[in-house]
N, C-alpha and C positions, 0 to 999 in steps of 0.2 A: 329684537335681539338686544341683549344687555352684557355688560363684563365691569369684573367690579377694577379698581384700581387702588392701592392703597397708600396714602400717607404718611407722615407723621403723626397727625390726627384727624385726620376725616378720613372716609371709607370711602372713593368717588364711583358712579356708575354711569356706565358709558349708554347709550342708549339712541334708536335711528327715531328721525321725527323725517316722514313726509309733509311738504306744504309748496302751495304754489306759487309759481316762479315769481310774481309779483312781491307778494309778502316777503319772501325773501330777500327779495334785492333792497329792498324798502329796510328791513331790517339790520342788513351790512350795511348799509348807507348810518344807519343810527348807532350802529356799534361803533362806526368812525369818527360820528360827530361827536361823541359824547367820551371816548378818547379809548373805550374798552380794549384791553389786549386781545381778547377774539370773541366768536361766537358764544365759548360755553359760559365765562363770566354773562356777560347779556343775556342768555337763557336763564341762568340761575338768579339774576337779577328780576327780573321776568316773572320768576317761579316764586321770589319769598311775594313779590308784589302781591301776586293774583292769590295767594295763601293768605296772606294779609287781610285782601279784602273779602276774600269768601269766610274768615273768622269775625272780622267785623259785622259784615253782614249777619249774620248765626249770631250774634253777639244783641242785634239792636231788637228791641222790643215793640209792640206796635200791633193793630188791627190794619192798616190804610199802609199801602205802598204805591210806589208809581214803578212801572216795568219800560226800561226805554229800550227800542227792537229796533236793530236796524237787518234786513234782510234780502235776498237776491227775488226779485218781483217775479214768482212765479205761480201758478195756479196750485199747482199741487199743494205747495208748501202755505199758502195762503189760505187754503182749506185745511191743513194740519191745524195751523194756529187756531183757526175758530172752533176746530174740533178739541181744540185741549184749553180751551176758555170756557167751552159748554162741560166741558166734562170735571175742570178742576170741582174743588168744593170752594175756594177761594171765588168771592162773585164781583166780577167783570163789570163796575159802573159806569165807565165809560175809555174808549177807545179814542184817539185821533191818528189816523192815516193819514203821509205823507210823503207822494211819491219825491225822489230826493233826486231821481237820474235815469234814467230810460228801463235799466235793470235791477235800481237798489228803491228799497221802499223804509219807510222810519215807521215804527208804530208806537206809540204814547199810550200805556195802560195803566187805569187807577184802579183798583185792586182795593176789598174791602174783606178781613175774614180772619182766623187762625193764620197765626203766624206760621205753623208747620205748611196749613194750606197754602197760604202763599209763596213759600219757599220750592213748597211742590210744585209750584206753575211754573215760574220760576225755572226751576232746572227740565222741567218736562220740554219748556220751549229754546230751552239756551241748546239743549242736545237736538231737536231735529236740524237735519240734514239742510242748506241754506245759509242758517243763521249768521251773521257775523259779526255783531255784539249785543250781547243785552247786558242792561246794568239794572240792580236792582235800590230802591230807596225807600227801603220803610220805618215808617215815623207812625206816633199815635198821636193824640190832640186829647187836650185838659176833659173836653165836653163828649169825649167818642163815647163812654155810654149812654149818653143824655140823649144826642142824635140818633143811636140805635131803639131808643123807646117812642120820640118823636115821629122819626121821619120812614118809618116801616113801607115800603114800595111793595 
């Protein structure tokens, strides 16, 4: 449900967000620390941030990324991810798992391919169901064609 509200000059939209009670509190805890008059500046705060870096991201050039996962340790969702590693066209040269707490696990992916592909894995894996943060970091290297004619696996 949304309602617009209007300004002097900005158009504002009002808008309901579910989330759990933990993040929540966690979040008013940081609205206080950091001195904000209430939730919706910090949300909007929040919002140019994460706009920010999904532009940067789509901005940087590159064959080779690194994908860092951290997610709730479950079977299902642990067979999503290898299911959408085998399936990207971006190829998966190596993984590190690391379980971080009884229910959160870290995964470390280096990533080698089109940059569209990459970006595809990318957001295939940020949207399953679990996740709770990936960051993504792609960079290329002076020598990446050289390596690609070398070192063919």
């Amino acid at each position: 449900m949304t309602s617009s509200t209007s300004t002097n000059e900005i158009e504002l939209k009002r808008f309901g967000v579910s989330v759990p009670a933990d993040l929540l509190k966690r979040f008013d805890e940081i609205v206080i620390e950091r001195g904000y008059v209430g939730r919706s500046e910090a949300i909007r705060d929040a919002m140019r941030a994460f706009i920010a870096q999904c532009e940067w991201e789509s901005q940087q050039e590159g064959r080779l990324a690194a994908l860092n996962i951290v997610y709730e340790h479950k079977p299902r969702l642990m067979a999503e991810l290898i299911r959408a590693q085998h399936r990207s066209r971006a190829h998966v040269i190596s993984t590190v798992h690391v379980h971080l707490t009884h229910s959160h696990c870290f995964e470390a992916l280096t990533i080698r391919g089109d940059r569209k592909d990459i970006e595809n894995l990318a957001n295939t894996i940020s949207g399953l169901s679990g996740i709770k943060y990936v960051r993504l970091f792609v960079f290329s290297l002076p020598d990446d064609e050289d390596h690609e004619r070398h070192h063919r696996h």
